[in-house]
N, C-alpha and C positions, 0 to 999 in steps of 0.2 A: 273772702273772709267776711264772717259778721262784725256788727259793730263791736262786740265784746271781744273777739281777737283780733281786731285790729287792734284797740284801744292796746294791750297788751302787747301786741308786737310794735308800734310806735313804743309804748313806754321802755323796752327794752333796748330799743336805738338811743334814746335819749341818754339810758346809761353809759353811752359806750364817749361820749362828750361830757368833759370836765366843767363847771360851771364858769372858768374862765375863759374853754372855747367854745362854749353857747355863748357866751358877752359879746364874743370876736365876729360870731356869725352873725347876732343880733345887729350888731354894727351897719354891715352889707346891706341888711334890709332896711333897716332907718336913712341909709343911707340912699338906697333908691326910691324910698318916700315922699324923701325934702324934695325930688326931683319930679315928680307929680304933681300936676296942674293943679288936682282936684284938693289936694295938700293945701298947695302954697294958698286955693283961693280958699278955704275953708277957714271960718272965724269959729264956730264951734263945733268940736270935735269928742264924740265919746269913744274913749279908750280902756284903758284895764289895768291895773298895776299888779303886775306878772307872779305871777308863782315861782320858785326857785328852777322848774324843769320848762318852764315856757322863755319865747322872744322876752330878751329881757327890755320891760319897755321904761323901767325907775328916768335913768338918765335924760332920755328920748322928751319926757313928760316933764320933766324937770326943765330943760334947757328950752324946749319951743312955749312954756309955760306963761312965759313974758308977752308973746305976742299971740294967742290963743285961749282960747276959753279951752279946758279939760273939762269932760265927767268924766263920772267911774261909776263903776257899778259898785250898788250894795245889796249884799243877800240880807234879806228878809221875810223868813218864814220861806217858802216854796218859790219866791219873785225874787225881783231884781228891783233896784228902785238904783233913780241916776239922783248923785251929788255930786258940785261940782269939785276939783280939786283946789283948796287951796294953799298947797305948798306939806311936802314930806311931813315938816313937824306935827301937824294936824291930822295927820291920819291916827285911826285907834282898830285894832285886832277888831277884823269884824266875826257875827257870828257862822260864816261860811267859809272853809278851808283857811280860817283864822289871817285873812289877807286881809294888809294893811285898807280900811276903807278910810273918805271922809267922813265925819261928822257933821255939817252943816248943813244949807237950807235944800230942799227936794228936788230937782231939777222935773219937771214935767211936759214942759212942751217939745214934745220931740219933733215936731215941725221944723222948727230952728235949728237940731243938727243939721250941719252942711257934712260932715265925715263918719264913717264907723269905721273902730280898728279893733276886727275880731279876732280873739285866740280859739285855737283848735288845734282837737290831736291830729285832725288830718284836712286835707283836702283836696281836691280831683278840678283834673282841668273844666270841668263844667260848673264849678265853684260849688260847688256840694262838700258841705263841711261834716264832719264830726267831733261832737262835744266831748265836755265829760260824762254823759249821760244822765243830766237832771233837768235838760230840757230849760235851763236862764236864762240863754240866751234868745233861743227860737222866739219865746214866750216876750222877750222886750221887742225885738227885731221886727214880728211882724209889723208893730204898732208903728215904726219909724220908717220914713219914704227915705233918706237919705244914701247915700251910695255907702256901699259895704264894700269895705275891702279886708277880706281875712289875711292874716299875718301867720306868718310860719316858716319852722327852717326846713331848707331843702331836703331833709331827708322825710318831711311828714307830711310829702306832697308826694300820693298816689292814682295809680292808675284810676281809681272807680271807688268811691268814697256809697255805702252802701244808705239806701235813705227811706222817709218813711214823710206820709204826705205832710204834717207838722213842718220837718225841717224846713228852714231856711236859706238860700242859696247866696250866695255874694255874689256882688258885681264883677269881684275880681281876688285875684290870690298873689300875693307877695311876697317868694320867697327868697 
């Protein structure tokens, strides 16, 4: 498959899961996260506040939010720019797929990530992701040495994740 029928046939799996058992599955994999070294030692970690049809990660970011620094990502124009989270109330409809962003101060030094927790429609045992295809993520990613661990539910973990030299590979996949 290309990237454009993949993206398509994951989205059509996704329908086939209610969004309270995407929460359920979400669950499983949060739950094999906490158990990760790289996890427990990581003091700042950029993450993502989920779409309705992705890992849902609200809770996850919510509840380790006390003992961890969060970013998020925010669309801005063509990029991505990191802010940190500070708490549900303060997010505002950003201007990209109208997801909750922060507001506050820029986050920049991506040297200081210690974690990435990537979403994607897909991934392959060689950690070769697929996006939504706008290319935000590759475009922050390369800039950041920090381990990559892509996030995803089991059914959107395939064979051969189709790629192009741009992409970005993760260290690892979690589903």
């Amino acid at each position: 498959m290309d990237k454009k029928e993949l993206r398509k046939y994951i989205r059509e799996l996704k329908k086939k899961y209610t969004q309270e058992e995407r929460r359920l599955l979400s669950l499983e994999v949060w739950k094999k996260l906490e158990q990760d070294k790289r996890f427990q030692q990581a003091k700042i970690i950029l993450a993502y506040w989920s779409l309705e049809d992705e890992l849902y990660t609200h809770d996850f970011i919510k509840r380790w939010s006390r003992e961890k620094i969060f970013l998020l990502p925010c669309v801005k124009g063509g990029e991505l720019e990191l802010r940190y989270f500070d708490g549900e109330e303060k997010l505002c409809p950003g201007e990209g797929y109208a997801i909750p962003e922060p507001v506050g101060e820029v986050f920049t030094d991506f040297d200081r990530i210690d974690l990435i927790l990537v979403p994607g429609m897909a991934f392959d045992e060689a950690g070769n992701r697929l996006g939504r295809g706008k290319g935000y993520y590759d475009k922050i990613l390369q800039n950041c040495k920090a381990y990559k661990i892509g996030v995803c539910f089991a059914f959107q973990f395939v064979e051969a994740v189709p790629t192009e030299p741009h992409d970005i590979r993760m260290d690892a996949v979690m589903k």
